[in-house]
C-alpha positions as CSV (number, residue, x, y, z in Angstrom):
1,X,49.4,-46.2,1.0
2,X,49.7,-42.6,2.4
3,X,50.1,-41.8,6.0
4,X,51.7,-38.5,5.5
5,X,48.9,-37.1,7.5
6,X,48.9,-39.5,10.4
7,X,51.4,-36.9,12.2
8,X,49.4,-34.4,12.5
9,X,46.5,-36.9,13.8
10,X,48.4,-37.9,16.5
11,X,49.5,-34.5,17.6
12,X,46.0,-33.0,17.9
13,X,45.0,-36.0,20.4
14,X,48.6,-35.3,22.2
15,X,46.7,-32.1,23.6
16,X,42.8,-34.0,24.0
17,X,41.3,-36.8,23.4
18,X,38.2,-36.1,23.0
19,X,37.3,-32.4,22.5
20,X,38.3,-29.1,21.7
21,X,36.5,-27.2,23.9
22,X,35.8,-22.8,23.9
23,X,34.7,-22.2,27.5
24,X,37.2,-20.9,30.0
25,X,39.4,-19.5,27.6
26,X,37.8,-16.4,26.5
27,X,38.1,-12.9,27.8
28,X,35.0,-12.2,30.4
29,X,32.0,-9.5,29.2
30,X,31.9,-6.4,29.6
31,X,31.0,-5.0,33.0
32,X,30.2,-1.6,34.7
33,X,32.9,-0.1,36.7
34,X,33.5,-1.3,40.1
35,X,31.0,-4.8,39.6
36,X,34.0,-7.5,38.6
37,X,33.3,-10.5,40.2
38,X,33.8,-14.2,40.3
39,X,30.8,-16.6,39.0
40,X,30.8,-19.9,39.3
41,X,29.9,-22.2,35.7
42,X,26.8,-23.9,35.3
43,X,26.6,-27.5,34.6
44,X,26.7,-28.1,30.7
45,X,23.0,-29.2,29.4
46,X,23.5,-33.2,28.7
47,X,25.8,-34.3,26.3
48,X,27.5,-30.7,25.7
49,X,31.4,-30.9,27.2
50,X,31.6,-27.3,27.7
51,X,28.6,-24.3,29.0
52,X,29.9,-22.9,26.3
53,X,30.8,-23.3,22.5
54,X,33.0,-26.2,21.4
55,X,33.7,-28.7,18.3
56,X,33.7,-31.9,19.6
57,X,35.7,-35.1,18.8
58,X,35.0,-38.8,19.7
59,X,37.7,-40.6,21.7
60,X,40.6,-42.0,19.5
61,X,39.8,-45.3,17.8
62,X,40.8,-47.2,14.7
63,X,37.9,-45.2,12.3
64,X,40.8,-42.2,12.7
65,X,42.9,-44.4,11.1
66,X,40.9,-45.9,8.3
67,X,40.8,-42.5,6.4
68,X,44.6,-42.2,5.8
69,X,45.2,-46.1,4.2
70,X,44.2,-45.4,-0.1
71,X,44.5,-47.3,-2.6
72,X,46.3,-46.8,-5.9
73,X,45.3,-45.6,-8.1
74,X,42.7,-43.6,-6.7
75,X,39.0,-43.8,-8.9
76,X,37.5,-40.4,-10.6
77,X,34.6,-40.3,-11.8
78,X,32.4,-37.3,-12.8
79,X,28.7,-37.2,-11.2
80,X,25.7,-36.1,-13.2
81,X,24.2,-32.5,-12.1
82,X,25.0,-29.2,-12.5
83,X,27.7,-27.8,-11.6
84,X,30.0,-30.7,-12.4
85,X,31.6,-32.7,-9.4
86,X,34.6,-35.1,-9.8
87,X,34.2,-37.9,-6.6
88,X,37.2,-39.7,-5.6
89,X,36.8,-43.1,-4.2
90,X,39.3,-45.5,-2.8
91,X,37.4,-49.0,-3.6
92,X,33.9,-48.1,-3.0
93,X,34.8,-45.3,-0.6
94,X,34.1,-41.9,-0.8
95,X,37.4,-39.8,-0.1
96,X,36.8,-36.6,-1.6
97,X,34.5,-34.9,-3.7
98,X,35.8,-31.8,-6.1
99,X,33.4,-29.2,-8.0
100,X,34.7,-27.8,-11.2
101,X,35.5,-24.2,-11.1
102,X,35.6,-24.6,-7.3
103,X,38.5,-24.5,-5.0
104,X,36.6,-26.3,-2.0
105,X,36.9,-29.9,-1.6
106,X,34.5,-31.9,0.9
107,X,36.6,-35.2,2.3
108,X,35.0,-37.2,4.7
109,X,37.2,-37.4,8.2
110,X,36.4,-38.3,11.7
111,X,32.9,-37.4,13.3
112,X,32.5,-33.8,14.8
113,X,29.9,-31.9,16.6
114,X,29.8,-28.2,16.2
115,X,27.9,-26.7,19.7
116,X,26.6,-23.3,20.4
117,X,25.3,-21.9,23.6
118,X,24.3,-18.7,25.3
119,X,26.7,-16.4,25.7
120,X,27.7,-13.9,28.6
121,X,26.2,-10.2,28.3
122,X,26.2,-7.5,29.8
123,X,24.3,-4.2,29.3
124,X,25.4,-1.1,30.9
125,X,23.0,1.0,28.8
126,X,25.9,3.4,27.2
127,X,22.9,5.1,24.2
128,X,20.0,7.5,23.8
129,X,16.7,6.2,23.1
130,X,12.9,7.3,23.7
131,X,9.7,5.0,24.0
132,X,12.2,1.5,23.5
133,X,15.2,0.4,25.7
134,X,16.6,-0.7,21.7
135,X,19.0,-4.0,21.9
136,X,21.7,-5.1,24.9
137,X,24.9,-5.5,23.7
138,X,25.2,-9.6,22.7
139,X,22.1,-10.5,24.7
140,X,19.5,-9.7,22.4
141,X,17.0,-7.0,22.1
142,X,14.8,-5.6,25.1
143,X,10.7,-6.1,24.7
144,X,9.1,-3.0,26.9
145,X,5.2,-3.9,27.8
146,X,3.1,-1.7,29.4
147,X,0.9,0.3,29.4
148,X,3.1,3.2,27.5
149,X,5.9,3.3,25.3
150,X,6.5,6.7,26.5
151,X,7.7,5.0,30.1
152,X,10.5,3.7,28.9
153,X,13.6,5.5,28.1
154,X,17.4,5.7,28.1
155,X,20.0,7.8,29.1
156,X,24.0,7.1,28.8
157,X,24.4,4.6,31.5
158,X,20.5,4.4,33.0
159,X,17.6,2.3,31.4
160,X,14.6,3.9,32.9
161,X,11.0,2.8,33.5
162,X,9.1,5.4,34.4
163,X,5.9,4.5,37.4
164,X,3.5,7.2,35.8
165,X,0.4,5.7,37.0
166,X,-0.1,2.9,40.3
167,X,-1.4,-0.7,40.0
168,X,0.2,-1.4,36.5
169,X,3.1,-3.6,35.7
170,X,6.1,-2.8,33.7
171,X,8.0,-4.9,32.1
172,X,11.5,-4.9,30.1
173,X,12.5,-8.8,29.1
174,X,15.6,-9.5,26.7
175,X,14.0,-11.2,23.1
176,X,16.0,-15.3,24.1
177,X,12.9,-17.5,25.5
178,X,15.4,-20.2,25.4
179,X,17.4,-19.6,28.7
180,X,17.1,-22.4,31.5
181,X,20.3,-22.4,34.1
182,X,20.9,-18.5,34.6
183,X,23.3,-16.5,36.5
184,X,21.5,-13.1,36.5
185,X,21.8,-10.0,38.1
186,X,20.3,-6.2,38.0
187,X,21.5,-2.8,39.9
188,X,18.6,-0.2,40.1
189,X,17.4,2.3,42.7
190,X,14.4,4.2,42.9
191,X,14.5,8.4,42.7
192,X,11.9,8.6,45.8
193,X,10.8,7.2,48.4
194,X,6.9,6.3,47.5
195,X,4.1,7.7,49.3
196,X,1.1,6.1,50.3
197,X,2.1,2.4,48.8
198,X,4.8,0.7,48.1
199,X,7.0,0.4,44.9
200,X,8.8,-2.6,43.7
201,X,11.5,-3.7,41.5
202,X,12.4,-7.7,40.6
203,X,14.6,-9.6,38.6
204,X,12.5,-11.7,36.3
205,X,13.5,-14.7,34.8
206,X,11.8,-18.2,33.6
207,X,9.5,-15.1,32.1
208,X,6.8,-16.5,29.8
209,X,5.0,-13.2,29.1
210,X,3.7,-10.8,31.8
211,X,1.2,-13.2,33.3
212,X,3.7,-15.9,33.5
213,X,7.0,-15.5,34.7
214,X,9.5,-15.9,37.8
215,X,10.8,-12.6,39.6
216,X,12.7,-11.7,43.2
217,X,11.5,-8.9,43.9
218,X,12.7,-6.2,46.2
219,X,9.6,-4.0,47.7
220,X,10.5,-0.6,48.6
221,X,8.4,0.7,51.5
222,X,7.0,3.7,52.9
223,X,9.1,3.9,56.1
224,X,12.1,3.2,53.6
225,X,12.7,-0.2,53.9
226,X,13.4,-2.8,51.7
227,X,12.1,-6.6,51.6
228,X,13.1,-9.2,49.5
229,X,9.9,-11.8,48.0
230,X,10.8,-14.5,45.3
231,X,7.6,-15.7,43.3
232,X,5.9,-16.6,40.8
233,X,2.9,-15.8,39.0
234,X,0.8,-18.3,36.9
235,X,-2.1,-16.8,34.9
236,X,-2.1,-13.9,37.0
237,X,-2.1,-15.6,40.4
238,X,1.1,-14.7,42.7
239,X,2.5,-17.6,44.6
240,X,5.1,-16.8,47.5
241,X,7.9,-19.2,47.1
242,X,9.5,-18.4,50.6
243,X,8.6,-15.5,53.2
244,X,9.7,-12.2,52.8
245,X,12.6,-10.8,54.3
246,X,13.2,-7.6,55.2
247,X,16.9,-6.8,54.4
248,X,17.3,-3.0,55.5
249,X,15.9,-0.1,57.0
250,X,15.5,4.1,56.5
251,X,16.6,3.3,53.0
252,X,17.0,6.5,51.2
253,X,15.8,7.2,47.8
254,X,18.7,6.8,44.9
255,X,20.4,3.6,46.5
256,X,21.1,1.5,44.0
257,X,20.2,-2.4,44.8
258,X,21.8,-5.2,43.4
259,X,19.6,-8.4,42.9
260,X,21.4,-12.0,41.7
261,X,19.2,-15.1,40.9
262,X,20.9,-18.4,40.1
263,X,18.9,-20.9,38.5
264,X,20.1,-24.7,37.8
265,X,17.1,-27.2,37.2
266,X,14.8,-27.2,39.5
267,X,17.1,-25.3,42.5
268,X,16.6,-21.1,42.4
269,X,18.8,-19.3,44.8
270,X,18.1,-15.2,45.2
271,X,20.4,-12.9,47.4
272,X,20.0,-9.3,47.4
273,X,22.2,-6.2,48.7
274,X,23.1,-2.9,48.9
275,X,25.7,-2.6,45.7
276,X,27.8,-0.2,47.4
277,X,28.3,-3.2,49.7
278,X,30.5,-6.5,49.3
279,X,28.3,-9.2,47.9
280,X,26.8,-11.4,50.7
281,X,29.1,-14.8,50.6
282,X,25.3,-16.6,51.5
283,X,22.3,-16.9,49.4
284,X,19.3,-15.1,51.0
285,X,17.1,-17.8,49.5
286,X,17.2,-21.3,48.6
287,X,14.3,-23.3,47.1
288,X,13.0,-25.7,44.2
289,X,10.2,-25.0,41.9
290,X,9.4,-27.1,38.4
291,X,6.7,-24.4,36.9
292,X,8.7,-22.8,34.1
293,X,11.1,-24.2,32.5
294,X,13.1,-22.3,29.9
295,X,11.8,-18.2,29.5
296,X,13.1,-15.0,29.3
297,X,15.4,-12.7,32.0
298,X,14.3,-9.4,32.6
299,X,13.0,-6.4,35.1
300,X,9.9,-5.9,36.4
301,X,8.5,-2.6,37.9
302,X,5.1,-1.5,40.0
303,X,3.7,0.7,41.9
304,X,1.4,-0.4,44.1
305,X,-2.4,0.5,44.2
306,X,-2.7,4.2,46.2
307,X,1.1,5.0,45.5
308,X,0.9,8.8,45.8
309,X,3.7,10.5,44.7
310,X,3.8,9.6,41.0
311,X,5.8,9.0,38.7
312,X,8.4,7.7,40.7
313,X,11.2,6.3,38.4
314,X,13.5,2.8,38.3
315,X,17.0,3.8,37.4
316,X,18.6,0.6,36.3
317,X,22.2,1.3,35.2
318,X,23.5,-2.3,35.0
319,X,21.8,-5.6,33.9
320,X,24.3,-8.9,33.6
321,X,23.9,-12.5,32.0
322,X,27.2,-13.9,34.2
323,X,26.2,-17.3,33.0
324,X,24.0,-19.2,31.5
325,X,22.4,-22.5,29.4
326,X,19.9,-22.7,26.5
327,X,17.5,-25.6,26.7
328,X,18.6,-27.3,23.4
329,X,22.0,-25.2,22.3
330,X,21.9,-26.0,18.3
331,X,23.9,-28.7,17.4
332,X,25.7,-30.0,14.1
333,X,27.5,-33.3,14.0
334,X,28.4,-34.7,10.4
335,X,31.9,-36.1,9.4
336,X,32.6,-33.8,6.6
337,X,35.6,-31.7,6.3
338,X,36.1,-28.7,3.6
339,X,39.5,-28.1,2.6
340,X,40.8,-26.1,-0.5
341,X,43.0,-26.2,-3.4
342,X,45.7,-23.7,-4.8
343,X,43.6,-23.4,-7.7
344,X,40.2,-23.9,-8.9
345,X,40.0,-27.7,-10.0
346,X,39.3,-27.8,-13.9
347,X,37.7,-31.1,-13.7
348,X,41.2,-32.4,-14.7
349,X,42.3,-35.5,-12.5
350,X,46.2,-34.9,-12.8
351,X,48.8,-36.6,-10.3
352,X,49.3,-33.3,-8.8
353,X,45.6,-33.5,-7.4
354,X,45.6,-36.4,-6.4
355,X,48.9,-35.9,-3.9
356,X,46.7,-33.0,-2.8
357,X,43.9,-35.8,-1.8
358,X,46.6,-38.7,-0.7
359,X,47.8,-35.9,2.3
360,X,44.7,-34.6,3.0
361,X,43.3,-38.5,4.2
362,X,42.6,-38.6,8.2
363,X,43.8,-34.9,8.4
364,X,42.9,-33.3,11.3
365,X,44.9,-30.0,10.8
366,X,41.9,-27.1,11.1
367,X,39.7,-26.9,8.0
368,X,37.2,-24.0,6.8
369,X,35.0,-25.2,9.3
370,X,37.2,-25.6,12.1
371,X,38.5,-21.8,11.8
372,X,34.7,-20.4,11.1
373,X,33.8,-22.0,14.7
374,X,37.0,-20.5,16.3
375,X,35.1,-17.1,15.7
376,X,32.3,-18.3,18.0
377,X,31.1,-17.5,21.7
378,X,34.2,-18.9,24.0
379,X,36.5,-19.3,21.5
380,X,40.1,-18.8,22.8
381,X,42.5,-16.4,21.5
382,X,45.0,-17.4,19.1
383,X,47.9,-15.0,17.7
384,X,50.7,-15.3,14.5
385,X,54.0,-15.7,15.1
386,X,54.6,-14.8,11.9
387,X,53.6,-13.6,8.3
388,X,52.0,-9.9,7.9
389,X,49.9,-11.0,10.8
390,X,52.8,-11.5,13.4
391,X,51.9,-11.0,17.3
392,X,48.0,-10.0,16.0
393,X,45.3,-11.9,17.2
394,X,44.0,-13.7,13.8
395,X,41.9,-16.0,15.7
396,X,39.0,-16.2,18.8
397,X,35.9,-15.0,19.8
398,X,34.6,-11.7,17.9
399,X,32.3,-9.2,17.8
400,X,30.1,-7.8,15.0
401,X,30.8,-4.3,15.6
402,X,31.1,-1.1,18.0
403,X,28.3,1.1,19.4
404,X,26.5,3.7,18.1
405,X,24.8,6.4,20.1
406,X,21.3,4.5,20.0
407,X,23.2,1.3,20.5
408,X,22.7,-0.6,17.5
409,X,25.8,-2.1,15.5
410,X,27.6,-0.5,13.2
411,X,29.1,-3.2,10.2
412,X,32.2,-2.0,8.4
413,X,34.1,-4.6,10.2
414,X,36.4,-6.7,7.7
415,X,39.2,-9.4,8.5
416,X,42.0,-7.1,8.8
417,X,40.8,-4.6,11.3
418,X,39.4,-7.6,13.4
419,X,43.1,-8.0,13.6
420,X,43.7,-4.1,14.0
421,X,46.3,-3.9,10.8
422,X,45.9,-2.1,7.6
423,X,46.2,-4.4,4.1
424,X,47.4,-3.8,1.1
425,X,45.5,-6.3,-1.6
426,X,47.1,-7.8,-4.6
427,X,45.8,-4.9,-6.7
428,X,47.8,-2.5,-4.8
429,X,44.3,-1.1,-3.1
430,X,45.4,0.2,0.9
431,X,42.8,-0.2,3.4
432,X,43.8,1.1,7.1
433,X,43.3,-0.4,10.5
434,X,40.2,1.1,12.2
435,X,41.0,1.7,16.1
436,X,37.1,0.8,17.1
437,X,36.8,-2.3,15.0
438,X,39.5,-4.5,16.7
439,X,37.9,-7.9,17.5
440,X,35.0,-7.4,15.3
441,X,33.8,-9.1,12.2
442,X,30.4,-8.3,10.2
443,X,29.1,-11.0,7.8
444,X,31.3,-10.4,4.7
445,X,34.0,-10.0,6.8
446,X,33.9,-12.9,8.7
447,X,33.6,-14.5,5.4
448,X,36.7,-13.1,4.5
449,X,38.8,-13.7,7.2
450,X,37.6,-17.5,7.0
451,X,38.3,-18.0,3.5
452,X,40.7,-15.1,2.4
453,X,43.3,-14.7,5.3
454,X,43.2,-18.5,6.6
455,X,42.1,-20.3,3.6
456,X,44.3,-17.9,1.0
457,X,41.5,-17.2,-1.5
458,X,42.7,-13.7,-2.9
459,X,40.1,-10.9,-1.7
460,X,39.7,-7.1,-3.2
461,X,39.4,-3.9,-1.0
462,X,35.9,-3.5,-2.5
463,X,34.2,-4.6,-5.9
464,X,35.7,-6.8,-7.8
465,X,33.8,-8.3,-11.0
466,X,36.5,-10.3,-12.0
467,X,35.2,-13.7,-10.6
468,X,39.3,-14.2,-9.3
469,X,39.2,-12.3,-6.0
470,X,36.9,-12.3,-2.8
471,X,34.8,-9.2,-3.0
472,X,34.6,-6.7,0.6
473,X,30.5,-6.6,0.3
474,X,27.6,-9.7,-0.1
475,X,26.0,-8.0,-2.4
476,X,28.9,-8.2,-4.5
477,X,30.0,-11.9,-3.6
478,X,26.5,-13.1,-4.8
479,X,27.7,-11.7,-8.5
480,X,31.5,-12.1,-8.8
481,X,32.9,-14.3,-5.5
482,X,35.6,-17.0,-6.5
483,X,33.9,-20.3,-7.8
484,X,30.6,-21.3,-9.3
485,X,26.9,-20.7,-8.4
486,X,25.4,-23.6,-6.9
487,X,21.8,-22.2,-6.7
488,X,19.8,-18.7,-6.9
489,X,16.7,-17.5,-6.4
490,X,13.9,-17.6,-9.1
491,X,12.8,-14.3,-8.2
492,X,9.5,-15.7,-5.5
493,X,11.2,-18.8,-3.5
494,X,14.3,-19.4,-2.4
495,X,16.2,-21.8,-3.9
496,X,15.8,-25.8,-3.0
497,X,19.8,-26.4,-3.2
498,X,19.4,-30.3,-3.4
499,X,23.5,-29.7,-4.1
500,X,24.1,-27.7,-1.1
501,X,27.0,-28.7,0.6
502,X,29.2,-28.4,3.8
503,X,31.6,-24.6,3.1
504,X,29.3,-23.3,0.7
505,X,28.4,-19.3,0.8
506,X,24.4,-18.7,1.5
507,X,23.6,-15.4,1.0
508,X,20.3,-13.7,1.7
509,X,18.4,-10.5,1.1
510,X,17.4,-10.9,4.6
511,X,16.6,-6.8,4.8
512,X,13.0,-5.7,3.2
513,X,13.6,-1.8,4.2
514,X,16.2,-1.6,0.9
515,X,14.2,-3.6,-1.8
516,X,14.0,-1.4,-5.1
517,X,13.8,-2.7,-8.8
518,X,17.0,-4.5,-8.2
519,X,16.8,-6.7,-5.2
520,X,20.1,-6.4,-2.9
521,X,21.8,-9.4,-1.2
522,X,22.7,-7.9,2.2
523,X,24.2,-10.9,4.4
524,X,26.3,-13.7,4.0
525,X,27.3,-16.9,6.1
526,X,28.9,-20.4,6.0
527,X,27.2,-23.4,5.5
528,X,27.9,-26.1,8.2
529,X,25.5,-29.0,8.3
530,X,22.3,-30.8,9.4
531,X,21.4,-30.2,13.0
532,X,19.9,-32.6,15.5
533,X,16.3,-31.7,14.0
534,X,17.7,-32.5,10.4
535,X,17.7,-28.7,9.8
536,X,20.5,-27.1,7.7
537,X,22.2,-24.7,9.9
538,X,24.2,-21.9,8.8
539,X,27.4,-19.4,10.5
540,X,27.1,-15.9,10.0
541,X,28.2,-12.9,12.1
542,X,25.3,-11.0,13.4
543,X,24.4,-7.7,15.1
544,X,21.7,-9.1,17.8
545,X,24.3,-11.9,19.4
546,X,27.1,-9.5,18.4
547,X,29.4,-12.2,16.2
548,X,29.2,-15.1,14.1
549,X,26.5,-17.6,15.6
550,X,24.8,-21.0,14.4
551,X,22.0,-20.1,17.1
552,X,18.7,-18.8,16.4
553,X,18.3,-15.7,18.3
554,X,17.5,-12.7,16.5
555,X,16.6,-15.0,14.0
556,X,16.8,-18.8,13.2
557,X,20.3,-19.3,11.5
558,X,18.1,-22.5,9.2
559,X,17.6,-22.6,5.5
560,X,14.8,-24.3,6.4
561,X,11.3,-23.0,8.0
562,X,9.5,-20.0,7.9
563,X,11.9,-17.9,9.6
564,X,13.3,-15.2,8.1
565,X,16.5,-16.9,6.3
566,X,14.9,-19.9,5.5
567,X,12.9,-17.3,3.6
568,X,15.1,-14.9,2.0
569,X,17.7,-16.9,0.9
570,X,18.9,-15.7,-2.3
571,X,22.1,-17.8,-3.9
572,X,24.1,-20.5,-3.2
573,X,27.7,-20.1,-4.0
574,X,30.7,-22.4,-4.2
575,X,34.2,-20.9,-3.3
């Protein structure tokens, strides 16, 4: 019998019970200068413990306890396939299961469920573009619709949407049709005061497309003043949902207006103000609709029929997501957990291994797939107290990567500048800290820092063909990473991977624009499991959510489908 591990159980439940939850813990988004401000949580879609990301436990009971009583001796026996596995049984139970060549080890261990959901944004429109407003940082991309590209621009700190011709709607929506409960909110202001008709701008949200959609909408009149409406419109048919209200007077032009809609179920609430003003304590309006469920959040911009003075311009220079819930948050739940050896197991069954095994039964110490979650939305920071790490953060939410002028990503991001330290590698390679590149990981990094700095596999500063260290770029861990192939390619489909297992490396040439004679792998990510739809779901640090994810925007995060991974999945490997 072995219960060396039944410490460490215990411990874990000391702190919870039940769960490990993210939300609460991490730092807030980003905002503009001068808007900090409180927001309450949503309620958690049913059967998630947290709005935001968590792993989730079951309560304590006696199936804990089942893992850590073996028998002796322990069985091996070496399964037919290729690459060779070694599974270790304890009577007819499964207790671990060894590849050969392969450090990872997959040991079955209490249930978990790995939960993602939307995460906080905030865009404060800090790039140069023409014709596009490009992505917002971790919210997605914006979608600009009519009726010209050329009407919508940006400028450091303003999003514009230029009113160049009357009776046509513009709209800018972020690319996540998945957003139910919302806590939104916009700060614009028009550059004139219209002539002959009115202009309008409204926060959209439960937006279908731009005949379907939700908005509260502020109208900006002649006179100057400004009325609040909230609607909807259904196949082009507008639908008042309360009266309007007209909330000041002898408005000038350039007064920026903040707009807030919160959105649970059923129940929308709108309030509207001045933003040089203290947010109203009460909701301007209060009412229940059931047309539109889940949709986009976005802006919306018109000038009315007989508007005179044209263009007239909608300066938007903030737009938040304080809070929010996807309709079905991509779940994983599976009892397997992926540990790793010192070495590569040989295919040997020694005593030495098998001790390995014997303390490893019912551990609940963090795994590969624990510490790849703790990179996700929410998670909470976690520093060293000692080691070449000491007082660095080496754990907790990330990003993918800073800013550049247009507001796309850069990658460059590897494990050790996440924890803003320079490395020196075991072949005596130096590699500095980079200033702008603290908290960020981009796919091969975040690969690294799972498996090299947590789980100890050695890593190189850059290529390495050696097959012994961890190289710095996928491309290069598809040929030469630590381990053995488990699938590849043959050059049309991707690979089946009937052998595909929880911890394994999926790599993809996810990026048509650099296909030559020799395809390139150019992203990497983490196997975890099955999701509720029996879909194999993947981690992988992204550019569109801006860090690692298991959720599908900008892309499902599924090896199976027609979506773009699914697709271009290029080699399984095994660490």
């Amino acid at each position: 019998m072995s219960i060396t591990s039944r410490r460490s159980l215990l411990a874990v439940f000391a702190a919870s019970a039940a769960s490990v939850p993210f939300s609460g813990l991490a730092a807030a988004p980003a905002r503009a200068a001068g808007s900090v401000h409180t927001v309450e949580p949503l309620a958690a879609p049913a059967g998630l413990t947290s709005a935001r990301s968590s792993v989730t436990l079951p309560p304590l009971n006696a199936s804990y306890f089942t893992q850590v009583t073996l028998s002796t001796p322990l069985t091996a026996t070496v399964l037919p396939g290729t690459p060779a596995r070694t599974e270790v049984t304890s009577g007819s139970r499964r207790v671990a299961l060894l590849t050969h060549g392969a450090r990872t080890v997959v040991l079955p261990g209490p249930e978990r469920t790995f939960t993602e959901n939307k995460k906080p944004f905030a865009d404060d429109f800090q790039r140069t573009l023409a014709a596009t407003w490009g992505s917002s940082p971790g919210g997605g991309s914006w979608s600009t619709l009519g009726p010209a590209d050329t009407d919508y621009s940006v400028a450091p700190g303003t999003g514009v949407i230029a009113l160049t011709t009357d009776y046509a709607s513009r709209h800018a929506s972020v690319r996540d049709g998945e957003i139910t409960d919302v806590d939104v909110r916009s700060v614009a202001r028009l550059d004139k005061v219209p002539t002959g008709q009115a202009c309008s701008y409204a926060l959209s949200f439960g937006y279908q497309d731009t005949h379907n959609n939700y908005r509260a909408r502020l109208s900006f009149t002649t006179g100057g003043d400004v009325q609040l409406r909230v609607e909807k419109e259904v196949a082009d048919a507008v639908t008042q949902l309360t009266s309007a209200t007209t909330l000041a007077t002898n408005v000038p032009a350039g007064t920026d207006w903040t707009i807030r809609v919160r959105r649970e179920g059923t129940r929308i609430r709108v309030k509207a103000w001045r933003s040089a003003a203290t947010e109203p304590s009460a909701w301007a309006v209060d009412v229940t609709d059931t047309t539109f469920g889940k949709g986009r959040v976005g802006l919306r911009a018109l000038a009315n029929d007989g508007c005179t003075n044209l263009p007239v311009r909608l300066l938007v220079s903030h737009f938040e997501v304080s809070a929010a819930n996807w309709a079905t948050p991509p779940t994983v739940t599976h009892s397997d957990w992926v540990r790793v050896l010192p070495e590569p197991f040989d295919g040997t069954w020694t005593p030495a291994i098998e001790e390995i095994i014997r303390g490893w039964a019912g551990s609940t110490a963090p795994d590969v797939l624990a510490h790849a979650a703790m990179f996700l939305a929410g998670a909470p920071a976690v520093v060293a107290g000692s080691g070449p790490a000491e007082d660095k953060q080496v754990l907790g939410e990330s990003g993918y990567g800073y800013l550049d002028p247009q507001g796309y990503r850069y990658e460059g991001a590897d494990f050790h500048e996440y924890m803003n330290l320079g490395w020196t590698f075991p072949d005596g390679a130096y590699t500095g800290p980079s200033s702008k590149q603290v908290g960020n990981l981009d796919c091969s990094g975040y690969t690294r820092m799972v498996y090299g700095y947590h789980m100890g596999v050695p890593m190189a500063a850059g290529q390495d063909t050696s097959g012994t260290r961890i190289p710095r770029k996928s491309r290069d861990m598809a040929e030469y990473a630590p381990g053995v192939r488990i699938a590849r390619t043959d050059g049309t489909n991707p690979p089946t991977a009937p052998l595909l297992q929880p911890g394994d490396l999926v790599l993809f040439n996810a990026d048509s624009g650099d296909d030559n004679a020799t395809v390139t792998v150019d992203h990497v990510g983490i196997y975890l499991g099955k999701d509720t739809a029996g879909k194999r779901r993947f981690l992988s640090s992204r550019k569109t959510i801006n860090g690692p994810t298991m959720s599908d925007m900008g892309g499902a995060s599924l090896l199976d489908g027609t979506g773009l991974y699914a697709t271009t999945l290029h080699t399984v490997h095994r660490i």
